[in-house]
C-alpha positions as CSV (number, residue, x, y, z in Angstrom):
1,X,0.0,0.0,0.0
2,X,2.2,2.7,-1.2
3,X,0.2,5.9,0.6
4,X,-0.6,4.6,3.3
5,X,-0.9,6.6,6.3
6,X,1.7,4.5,8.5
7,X,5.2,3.4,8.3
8,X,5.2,-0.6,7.9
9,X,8.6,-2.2,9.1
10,X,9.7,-5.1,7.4
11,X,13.0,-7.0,7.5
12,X,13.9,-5.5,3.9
13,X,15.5,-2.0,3.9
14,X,12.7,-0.5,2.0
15,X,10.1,0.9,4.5
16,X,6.8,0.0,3.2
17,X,3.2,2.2,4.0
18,X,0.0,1.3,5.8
19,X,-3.4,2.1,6.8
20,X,-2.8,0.0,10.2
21,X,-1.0,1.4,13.1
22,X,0.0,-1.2,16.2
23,X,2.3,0.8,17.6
24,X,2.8,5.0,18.9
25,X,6.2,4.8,20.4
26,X,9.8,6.1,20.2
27,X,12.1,2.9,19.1
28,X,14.6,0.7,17.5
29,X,13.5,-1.7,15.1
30,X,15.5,-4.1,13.9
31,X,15.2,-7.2,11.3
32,X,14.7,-10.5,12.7
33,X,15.8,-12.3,9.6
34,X,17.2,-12.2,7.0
35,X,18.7,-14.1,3.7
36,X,22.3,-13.2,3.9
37,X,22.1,-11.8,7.5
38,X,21.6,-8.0,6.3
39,X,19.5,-7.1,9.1
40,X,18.1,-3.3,8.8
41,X,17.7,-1.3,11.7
42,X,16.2,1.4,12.1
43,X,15.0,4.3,14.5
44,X,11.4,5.8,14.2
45,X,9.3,8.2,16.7
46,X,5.8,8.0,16.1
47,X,2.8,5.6,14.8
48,X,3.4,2.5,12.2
49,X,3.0,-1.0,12.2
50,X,5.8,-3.7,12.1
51,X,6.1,-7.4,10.4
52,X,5.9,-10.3,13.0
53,X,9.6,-11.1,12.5
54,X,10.6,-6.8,13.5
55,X,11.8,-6.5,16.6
56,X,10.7,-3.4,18.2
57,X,13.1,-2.3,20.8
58,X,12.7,0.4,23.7
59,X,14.7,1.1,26.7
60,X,13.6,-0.4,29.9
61,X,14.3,3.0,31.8
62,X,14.3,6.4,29.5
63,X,15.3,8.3,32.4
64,X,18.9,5.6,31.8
65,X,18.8,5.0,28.6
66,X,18.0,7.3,25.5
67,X,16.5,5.5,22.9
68,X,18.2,7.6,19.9
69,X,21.9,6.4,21.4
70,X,20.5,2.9,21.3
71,X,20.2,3.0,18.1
72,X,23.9,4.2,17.0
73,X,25.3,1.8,20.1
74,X,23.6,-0.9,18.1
75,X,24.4,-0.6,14.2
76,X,28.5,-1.7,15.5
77,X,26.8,-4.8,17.0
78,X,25.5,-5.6,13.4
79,X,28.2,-7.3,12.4
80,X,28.5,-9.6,14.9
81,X,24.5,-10.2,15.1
82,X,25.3,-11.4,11.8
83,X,28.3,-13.9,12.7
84,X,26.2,-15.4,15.4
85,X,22.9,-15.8,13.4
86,X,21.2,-19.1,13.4
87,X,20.3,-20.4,9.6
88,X,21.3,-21.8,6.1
89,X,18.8,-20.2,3.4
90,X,17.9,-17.7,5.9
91,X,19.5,-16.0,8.8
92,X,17.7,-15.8,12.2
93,X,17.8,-13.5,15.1
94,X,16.6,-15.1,18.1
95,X,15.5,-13.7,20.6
96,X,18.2,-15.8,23.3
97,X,20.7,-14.0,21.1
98,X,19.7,-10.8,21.4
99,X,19.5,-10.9,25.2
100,X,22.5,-12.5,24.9
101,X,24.2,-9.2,23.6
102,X,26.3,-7.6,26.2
103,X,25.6,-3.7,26.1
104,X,27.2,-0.7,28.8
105,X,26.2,2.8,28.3
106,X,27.4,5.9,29.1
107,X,25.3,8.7,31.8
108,X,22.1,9.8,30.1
109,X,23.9,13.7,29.2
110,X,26.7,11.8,28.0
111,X,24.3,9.7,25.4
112,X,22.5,13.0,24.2
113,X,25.6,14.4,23.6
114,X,26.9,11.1,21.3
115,X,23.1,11.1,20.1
116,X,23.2,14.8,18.9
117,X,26.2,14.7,17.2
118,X,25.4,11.6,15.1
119,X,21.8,12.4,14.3
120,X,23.0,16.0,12.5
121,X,24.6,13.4,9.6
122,X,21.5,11.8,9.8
123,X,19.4,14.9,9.5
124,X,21.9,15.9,6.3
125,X,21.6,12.2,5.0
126,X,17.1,12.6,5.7
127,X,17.2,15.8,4.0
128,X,19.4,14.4,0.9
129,X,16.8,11.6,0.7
130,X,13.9,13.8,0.7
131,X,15.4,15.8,-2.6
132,X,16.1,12.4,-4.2
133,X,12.5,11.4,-3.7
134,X,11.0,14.6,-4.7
135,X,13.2,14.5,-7.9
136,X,12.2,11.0,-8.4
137,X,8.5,12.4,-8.3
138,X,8.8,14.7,-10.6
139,X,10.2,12.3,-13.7
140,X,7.7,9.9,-13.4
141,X,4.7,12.5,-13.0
142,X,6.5,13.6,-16.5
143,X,7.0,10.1,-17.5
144,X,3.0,10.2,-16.7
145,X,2.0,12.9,-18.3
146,X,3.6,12.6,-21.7
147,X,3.7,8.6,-22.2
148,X,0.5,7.8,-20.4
149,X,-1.8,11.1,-20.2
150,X,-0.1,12.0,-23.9
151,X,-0.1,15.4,-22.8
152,X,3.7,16.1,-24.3
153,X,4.6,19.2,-26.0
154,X,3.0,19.9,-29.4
155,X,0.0,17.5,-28.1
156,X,-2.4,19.6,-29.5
157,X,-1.6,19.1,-33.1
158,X,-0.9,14.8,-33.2
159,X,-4.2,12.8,-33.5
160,X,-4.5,9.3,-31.7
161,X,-4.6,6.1,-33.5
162,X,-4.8,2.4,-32.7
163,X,-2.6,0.3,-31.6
164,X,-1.8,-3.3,-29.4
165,X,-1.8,-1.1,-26.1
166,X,-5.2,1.1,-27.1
167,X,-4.7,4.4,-28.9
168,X,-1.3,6.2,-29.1
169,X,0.1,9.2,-30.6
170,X,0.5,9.0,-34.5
171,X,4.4,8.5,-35.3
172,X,4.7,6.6,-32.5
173,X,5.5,2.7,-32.2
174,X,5.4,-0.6,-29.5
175,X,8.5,-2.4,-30.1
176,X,10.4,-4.9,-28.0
177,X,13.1,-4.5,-25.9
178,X,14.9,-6.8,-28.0
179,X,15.0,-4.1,-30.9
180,X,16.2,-1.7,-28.9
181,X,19.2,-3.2,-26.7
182,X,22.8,-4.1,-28.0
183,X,22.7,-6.5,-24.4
184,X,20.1,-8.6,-22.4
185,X,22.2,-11.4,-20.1
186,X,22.2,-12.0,-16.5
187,X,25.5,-12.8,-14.5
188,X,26.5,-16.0,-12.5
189,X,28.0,-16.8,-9.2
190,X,31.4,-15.7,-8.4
191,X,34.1,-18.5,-8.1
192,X,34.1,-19.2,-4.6
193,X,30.6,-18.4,-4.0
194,X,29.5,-16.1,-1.2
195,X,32.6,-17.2,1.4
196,X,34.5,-15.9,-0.9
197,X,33.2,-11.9,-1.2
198,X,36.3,-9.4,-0.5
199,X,36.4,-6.4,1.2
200,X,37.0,-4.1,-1.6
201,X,37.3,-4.5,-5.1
202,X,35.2,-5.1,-8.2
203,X,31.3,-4.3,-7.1
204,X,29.5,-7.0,-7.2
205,X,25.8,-6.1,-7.9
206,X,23.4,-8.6,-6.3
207,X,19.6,-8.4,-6.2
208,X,19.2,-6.9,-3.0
209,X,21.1,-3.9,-3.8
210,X,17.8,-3.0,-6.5
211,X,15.0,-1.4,-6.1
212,X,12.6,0.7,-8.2
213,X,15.3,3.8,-9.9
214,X,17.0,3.2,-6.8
215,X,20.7,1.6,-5.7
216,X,21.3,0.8,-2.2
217,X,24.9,-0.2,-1.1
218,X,23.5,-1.5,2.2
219,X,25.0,-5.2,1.6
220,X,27.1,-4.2,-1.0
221,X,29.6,-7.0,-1.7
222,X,33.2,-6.8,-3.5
223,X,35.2,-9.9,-5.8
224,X,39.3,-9.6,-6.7
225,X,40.4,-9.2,-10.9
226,X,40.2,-12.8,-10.5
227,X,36.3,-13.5,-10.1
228,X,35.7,-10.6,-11.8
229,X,37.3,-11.7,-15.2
230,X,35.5,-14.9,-15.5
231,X,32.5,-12.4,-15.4
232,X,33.8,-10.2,-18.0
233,X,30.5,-10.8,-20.3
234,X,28.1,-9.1,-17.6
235,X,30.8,-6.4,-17.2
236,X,28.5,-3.3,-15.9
237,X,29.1,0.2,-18.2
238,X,27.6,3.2,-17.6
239,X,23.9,4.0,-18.2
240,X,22.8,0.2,-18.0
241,X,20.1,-0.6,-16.9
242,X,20.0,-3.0,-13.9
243,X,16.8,-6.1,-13.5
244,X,16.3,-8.2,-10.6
245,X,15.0,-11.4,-12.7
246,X,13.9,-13.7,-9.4
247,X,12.7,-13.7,-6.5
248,X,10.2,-11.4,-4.5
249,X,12.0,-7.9,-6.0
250,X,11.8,-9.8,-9.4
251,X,11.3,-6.8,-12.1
252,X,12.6,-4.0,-10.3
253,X,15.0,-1.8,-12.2
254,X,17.7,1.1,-11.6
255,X,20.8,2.4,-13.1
256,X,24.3,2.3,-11.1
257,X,25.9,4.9,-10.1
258,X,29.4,5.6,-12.0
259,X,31.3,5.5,-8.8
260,X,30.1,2.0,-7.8
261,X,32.3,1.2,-11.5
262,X,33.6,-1.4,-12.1
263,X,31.3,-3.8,-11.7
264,X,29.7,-7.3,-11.8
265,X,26.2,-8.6,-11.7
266,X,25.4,-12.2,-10.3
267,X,22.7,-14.8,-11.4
268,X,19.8,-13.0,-10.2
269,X,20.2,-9.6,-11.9
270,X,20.3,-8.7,-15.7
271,X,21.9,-6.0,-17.8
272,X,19.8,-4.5,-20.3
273,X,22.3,-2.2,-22.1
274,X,20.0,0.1,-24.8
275,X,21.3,0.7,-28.5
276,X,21.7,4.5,-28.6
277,X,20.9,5.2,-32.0
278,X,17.5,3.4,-31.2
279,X,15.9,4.7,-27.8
280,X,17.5,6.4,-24.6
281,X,18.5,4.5,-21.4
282,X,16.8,7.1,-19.1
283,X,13.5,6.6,-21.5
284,X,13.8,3.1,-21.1
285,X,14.5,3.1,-17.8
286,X,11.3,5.3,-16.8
287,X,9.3,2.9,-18.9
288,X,10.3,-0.2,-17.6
289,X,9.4,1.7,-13.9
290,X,6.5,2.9,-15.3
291,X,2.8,1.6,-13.4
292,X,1.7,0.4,-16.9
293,X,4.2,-1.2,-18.0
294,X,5.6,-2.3,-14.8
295,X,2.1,-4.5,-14.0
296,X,2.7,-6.1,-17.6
297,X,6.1,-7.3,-16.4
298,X,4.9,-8.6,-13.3
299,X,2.4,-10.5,-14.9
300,X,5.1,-12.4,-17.2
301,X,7.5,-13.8,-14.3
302,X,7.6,-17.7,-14.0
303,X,7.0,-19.6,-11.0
304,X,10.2,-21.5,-10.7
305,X,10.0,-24.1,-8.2
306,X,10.8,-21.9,-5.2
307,X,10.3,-17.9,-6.8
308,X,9.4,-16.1,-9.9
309,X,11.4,-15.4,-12.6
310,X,12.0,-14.0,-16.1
311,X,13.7,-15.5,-18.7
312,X,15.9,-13.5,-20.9
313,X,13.7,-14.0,-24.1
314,X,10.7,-13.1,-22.0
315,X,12.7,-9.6,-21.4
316,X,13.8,-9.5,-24.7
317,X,10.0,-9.8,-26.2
318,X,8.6,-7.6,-23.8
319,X,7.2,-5.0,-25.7
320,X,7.0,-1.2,-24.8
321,X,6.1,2.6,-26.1
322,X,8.3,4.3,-28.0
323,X,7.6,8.1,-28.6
324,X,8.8,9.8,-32.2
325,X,12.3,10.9,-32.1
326,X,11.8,14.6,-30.7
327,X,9.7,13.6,-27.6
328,X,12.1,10.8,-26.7
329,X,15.0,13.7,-27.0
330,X,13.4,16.2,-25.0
331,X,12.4,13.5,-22.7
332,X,16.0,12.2,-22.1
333,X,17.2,15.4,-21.5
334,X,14.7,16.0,-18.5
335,X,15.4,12.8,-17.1
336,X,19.3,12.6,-17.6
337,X,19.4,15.8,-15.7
338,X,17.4,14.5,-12.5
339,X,19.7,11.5,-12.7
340,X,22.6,13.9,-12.4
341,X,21.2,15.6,-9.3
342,X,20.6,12.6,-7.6
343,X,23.6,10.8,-8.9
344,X,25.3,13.8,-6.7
345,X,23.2,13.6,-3.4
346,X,23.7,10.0,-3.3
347,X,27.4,10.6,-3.3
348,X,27.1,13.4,-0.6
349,X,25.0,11.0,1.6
350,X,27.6,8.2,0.8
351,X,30.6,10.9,2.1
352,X,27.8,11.8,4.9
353,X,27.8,7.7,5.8
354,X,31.5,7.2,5.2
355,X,31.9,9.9,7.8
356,X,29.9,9.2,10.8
357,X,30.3,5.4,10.6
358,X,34.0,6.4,11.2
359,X,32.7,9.0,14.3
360,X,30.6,6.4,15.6
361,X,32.4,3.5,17.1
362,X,35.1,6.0,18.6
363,X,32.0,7.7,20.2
364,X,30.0,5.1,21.2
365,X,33.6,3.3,22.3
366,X,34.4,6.6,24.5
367,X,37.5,7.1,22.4
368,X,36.5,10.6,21.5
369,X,35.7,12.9,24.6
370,X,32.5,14.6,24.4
371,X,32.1,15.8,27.8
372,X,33.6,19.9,27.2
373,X,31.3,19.9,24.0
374,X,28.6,22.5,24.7
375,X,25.8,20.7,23.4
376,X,21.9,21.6,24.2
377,X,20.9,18.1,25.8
378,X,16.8,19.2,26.3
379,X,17.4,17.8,30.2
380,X,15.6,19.4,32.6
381,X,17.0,19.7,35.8
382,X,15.2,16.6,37.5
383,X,16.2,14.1,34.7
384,X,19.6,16.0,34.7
385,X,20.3,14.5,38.3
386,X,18.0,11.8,37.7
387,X,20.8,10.2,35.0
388,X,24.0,10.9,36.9
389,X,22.4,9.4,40.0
């Protein structure tokens, strides 16, 4: 339910919407499982609803224990959540395990202080994703208006005529992808398989890292020259277009960005690399996003014998709108340009994340001093003596 009225936590990083609400609370929620032990948490103040397998965390004694420094003392505990997980397909949190973690905390002025300092690079990172969403907005109301509404410039003088998908423009065509792609082909499994993933590297785009004209590096994972050379033929270049073919994210799309270069896709995602003197990667790309033609894809994943899938001739025959020459250009121009933007405030939030996940651990660790920092902790006096009792 994409408007819904509530936040609904899941254990995937996306943050899905509701009309239910089971919960009015400050807290820490964190995944309970997950398939290779990525487990999201988050912090949220307010009403939503959670999935069965959330945890929702909240300190015992606020006057103790500040939830927002929860949350920061818990994201270095990740990685070890993950080493300790229980699991083969999928990794569990239990709950033994989590009251099994052994957590000390600074004086409550101390925690606002750590709290305050780390939330401002959250606030930057917050207000970075905002502009990225709104900019995301406005291409597909475009995409909308000109592909679906056919209100594009010069409108007013191009009758409609029939066609497979109804009436379209006159001049304009439904082709396949197939006709307009130099590449369709999905990747394989590195040599060595996930126990072999490197710490730097060649990217390695998997699945998980996809969603809808989005890239997340949450779970990003790296291979040497090595692994990446016997996966030279899915070699990522810039402007390709990126398709999770199974599983539940099956059909969801994005481009990469050119920092994350080079890079690699495994057996779950395909490369659909556009012919430029046919169509435009951005056009294609919006399309392929597009409600329309988005429902259309769904509709034409297999049921494997444990997830949907699509085949590469099924992507190569899927068949979408092409506008005449001029709207495509003017098009692609619009949408190149939002790409650009939020091409650069994902790489400011990325230098934002590099950043505090470097202040954090020393903070959190007591290695860097906050106690001369004159910082407004919102304590009244009461809960001031109350925390250093």
């Amino acid at each position: 339910m994409p408007n819904g009225r509530y936040p609904f936590f899941t254990c995937s990083q996306e943050t899905y919407r509701t009309d239910t609400c089971a919960f009015d609370t400050e807290c820490v929620l964190l995944a309970g499982n997950n398939a290779n032990g990525i487990y999201p948490l988050k912090y949220f103040q307010g009403k939503f609803d959670a999935y069965q397998r959330t945890y929702v965390i909240t300190p015992l004694h606020a006057s103790k224990l500040s939830t927002r420094y929860l949350y920061f003392a818990m994201r270095p505990m990740l990685e070890n959540m993950r080493n300790i997980s229980t699991g083969a397909a999928t990794k569990f949190l239990t709950m033994t395990i989590l009251q099994g973690l052994d957590f000390r905390y600074p004086p409550l002025p101390t925690q606002r202080k750590i709290a305050s300092i780390l939330s401002a690079y959250d606030d930057l990172i917050e207000n970075n994703t905002r502009r990225i969403a709104i900019l995301e907005e406005m291409a597909q109301a475009i995409y909308r208006e000109w592909f679906v509404n056919f209100r594009f410039p010069g409108h007013e003088n191009v009758k409609l005529v029939d066609s497979p998908m109804g009436t379209i423009p006159e001049g304009w065509s439904i082709t396949s992808l197939e006709n307009i792609t130099t590449k369709i082909g999905s990747g394989a499994t590195p040599t060595g398989g996930k126990n072999a993933y490197k710490e730097s590297g060649v990217t390695l785009i998997r699945s998980m890292n996809i969603y809808d004209n989005n890239f997340l590096d949450d779970g990003l994972a790296f291979i040497d020259d090595k692994q990446a050379a016997h996966l030279d033929n899915v070699a990522v270049e810039r402007h390709d277009i990126l398709l999770n073919i199974t599983g539940a994210s099956v059909a969801r799309c994005c481009m990469v960005r050119s920092d994350l270069l080079p890079a690699r896709v495994n057996q779950h995602v395909a490369i659909v690399r556009t012919d430029p003197k046919r169509a435009d990667p951005f056009f294609v790309l919006s399309a392929i996003n597009s409600e329309r033609h988005k429902k259309q894809l769904l509709s034409l994943a297999q049921g494997g014998a444990t997830r949907e899938a699509l085949t590469k001739t099924t992507i190569q025959n899927f068949a979408i709108l092409m506008p005449d020459v001029k709207t495509l250009k003017a098009y692609a121009g619009i949408a190149e340009a939002t790409f650009k933007q939020r091409e650069l405030l994902q790489r400011k939030n990325n230098n934002l994340r590099t950043t505090r996940d470097l202040l954090l651990p020393k903070l959190i660790s007591g290695k860097l001093d906050v106690e001369n920092l004159d910082i407004d902790l919102g304590l009244t006096a009461d809960e001031l003596q109350e925390s250093t009792a």
